[in-house]
Residue, then its C-alpha position, 0 to 999 in steps of 0.5 A: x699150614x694152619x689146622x689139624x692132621x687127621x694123618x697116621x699109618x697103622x701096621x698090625x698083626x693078628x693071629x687067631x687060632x680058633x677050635x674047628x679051623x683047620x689052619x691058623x690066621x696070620x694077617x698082616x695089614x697097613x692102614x693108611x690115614x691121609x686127612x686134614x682139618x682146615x682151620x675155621x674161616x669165617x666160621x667154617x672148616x673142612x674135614x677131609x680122610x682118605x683110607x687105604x687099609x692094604x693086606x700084605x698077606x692072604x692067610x685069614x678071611x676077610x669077611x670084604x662085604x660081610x660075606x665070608x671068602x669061599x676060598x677061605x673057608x679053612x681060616x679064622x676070620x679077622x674082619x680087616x678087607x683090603x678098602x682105599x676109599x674117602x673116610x671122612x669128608x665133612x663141613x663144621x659150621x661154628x657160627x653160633x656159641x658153644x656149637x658146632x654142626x658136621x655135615x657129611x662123612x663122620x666117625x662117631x663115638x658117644x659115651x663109653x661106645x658101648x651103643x655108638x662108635x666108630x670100631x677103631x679098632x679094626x682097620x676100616x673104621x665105620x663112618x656114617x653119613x648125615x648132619x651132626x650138632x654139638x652144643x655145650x650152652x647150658x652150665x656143665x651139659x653137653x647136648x648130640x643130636x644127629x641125623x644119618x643116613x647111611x653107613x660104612x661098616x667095619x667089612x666095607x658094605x653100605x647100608x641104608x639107613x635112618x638113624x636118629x642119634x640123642x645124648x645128653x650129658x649133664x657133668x656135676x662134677x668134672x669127673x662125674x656124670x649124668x647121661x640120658x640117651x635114644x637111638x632110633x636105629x632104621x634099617x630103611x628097607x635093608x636086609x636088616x630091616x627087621x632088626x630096626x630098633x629104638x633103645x633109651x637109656x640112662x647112664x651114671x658114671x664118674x670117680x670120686x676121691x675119697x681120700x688124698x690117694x683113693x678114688x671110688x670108681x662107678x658105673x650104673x647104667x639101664x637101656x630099655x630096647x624095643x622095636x621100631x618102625x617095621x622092626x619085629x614085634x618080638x623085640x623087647x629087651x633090656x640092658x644094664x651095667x653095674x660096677x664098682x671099683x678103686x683107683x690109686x694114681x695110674x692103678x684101678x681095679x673094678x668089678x663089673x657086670x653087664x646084661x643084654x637080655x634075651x626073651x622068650x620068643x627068641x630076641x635079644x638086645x643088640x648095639x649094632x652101632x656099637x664097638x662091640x669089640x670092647x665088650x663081652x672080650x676082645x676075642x669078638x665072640x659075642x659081636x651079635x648077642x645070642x637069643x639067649x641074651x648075655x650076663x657078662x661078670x668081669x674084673x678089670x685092671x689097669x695101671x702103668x709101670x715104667x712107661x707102658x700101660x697095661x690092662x688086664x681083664x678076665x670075664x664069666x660070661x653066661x647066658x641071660x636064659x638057659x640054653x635048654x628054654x630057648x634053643x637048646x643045649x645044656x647049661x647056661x655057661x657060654x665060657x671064660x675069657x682072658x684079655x691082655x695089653x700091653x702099650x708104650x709110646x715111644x715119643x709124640x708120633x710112635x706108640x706100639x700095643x701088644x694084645x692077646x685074648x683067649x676064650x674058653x668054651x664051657x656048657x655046649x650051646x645047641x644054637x651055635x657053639x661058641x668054640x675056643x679061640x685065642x688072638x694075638x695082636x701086633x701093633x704099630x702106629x704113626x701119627x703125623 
């Protein structure tokens, strides 16, 4: 049968033992892919995923709906509800050149996913609804524009929406870039109406051989936020990432830093579309930016050794304002974190990844403590 699989299953398991939890989470979960991509007919193909994320024990809260489990209150959470529901289901239409349009059920992931992505990482991915166009005409440019109304978090919930996607990325050298974007999030009457926000950016960001065996890695990035539609006035943010780095066949090491600014009335810089898990450590503690806002400094590593790929990150994260100006506390430190992974594939259909995160509290944060946490993740992938 002529096309593509859209097919795998994903056994993990996370522990996470977090400071103020009286017991420890151990989940075991299997998600499920069942899909398949039809090859173009007459221009046309169709793409249809059904998902079953299955919990195989009870010992975590699940966040199902984003609302925490009343019985569950005494473990950490790990966002991974029991879902069997349809993931993707779309019609792509290629009838013109360099072109493609999407219409219906789709993951999305742009850029670095910092801004818009489909949160893979977790079990139940987030899809959204609506129509998508992809066009690569003009020389050495990629050119999304998208419109969505609806979306499917990573907890199950639905949520209304009126999303206008642009991104435009011009290559000037295969590995070098140039990207200008906008996001125009509307939360559509929603209980999140009050966050809707556009955000425009631009991104540069490539590697440059600089000699037969060396690479100069960058990134220079700058996104200004404000509110939109009936968003609140106070939002009126900024963001950037600056880094640096080498890179030596599989090896590279950079330094980077990252802020989502906090202001004086207490808003900061979001990325609600984004997968946040890649940013600020993987422990997920700073999912949502405190109104403090965030200054993250990280060195990052990575390379690969006897066939598994390893990275390695540790992270200084502070607060973009004291925590005494804007709601409290002492200092401006929110805490240290160490991230690790380990990967390996054992053929074209099998791989497995070991990952472990740890977070360390330093100046105590009035508004909402961000207490230690370490996680631990077991994974196990079959793609077929």
């Amino acid at each position: 049968m002529q096309g593509k699989s859209l097919s795998s299953f994903r056994l993990r398991y996370e522990y996470v033992d977090q400071a103020g939890k009286d017991e420890t989470a151990d989940a075991w979960t299997l998600r499920s892919l069942i899909g398949w991509k039809t090859k173009p007919f007459h221009d046309f193909s169709v793409a249809a995923q059904l998902i079953g994320v299955s919990p195989l024990n009870h010992q975590y809260n699940d966040l199902d709906k984003g609302v925490l489990d009343p019985d569950k209150l005494d473990y950490p959470v790990v966002a991974d509800p029991e879902d069997y529901d349809i993931n993707q289901l779309y019609l792509e239409w290629s009838g013109l050149p360099s072109t493609k349009i999407r219409l219906g059920r789709q993951a999305v992931f742009l850029d670095n996913w910092r801004f818009v992505g489909d949160v893979r990482f977790r079990q139940v991915m987030q899809v959204m609804d609506g129509v998508a166009l992809e066009n690569s005409s003009l020389p050495n440019t990629e050119i999304y524009v998208a419109h969505f109304e609806r979306i499917k978090q990573i907890t199950t919930k639905r949520q209304d929406v009126n999303v206008e996607l642009m991104n435009v990325k011009y290559r000037f050298t295969p590995s070098e870039s140039l990207t200008g974007y906008g996001y125009l999030v509307d939360w559509n009457g929603s209980d999140l109406e009050a966050n809707s926000s556009k955000t425009f950016g631009l991104r540069l960001d490539g590697a440059r051989k600089v000699s037969e065996d060396w690479k100069l890695l960058y990134t220079a990035e700058y996104a200004k936020q404000d509110d939109y539609k009936d968003g609140d006035s106070r939002i009126d943010n900024h963001y950037y990432r600056v880094g640096a780095g080498l890179g030596r066949g599989d090896w590279f090491l950079r330094i980077d830093q990252e802020k989502l600014s906090g202001n004086s009335r207490g808003k900061a810089f979001q990325t609600p579309l984004g997968t946040n898990h890649l940013f600020q450590g993987w422990a997920d503690v700073f999912l949502t930016t405190p109104k403090e806002g965030i200054e993250d400094t990280m060195l990052i590593a990575g390379g690969k050794f006897m066939g598994v790929t390893l990275k390695a990150e540790y992270h200084w994260i502070e607060a973009d304002r004291s925590f005494a100006e804007i709601g409290g506390g002492r200092g401006d430190r929110y805490g240290e974190e160490l991230d690790l992974s380990a990967g390996y594939s054992f053929g074209k259909q099998l791989s497995g990844l070991v990952e472990y995160a740890n977070f360390r509290e330093k100046d105590q944060y009035a508004g909402a403590r961000k207490r230690d946490i370490e996680k631990l993740w077991l994974t196990l992938l079959y793609s077929f």
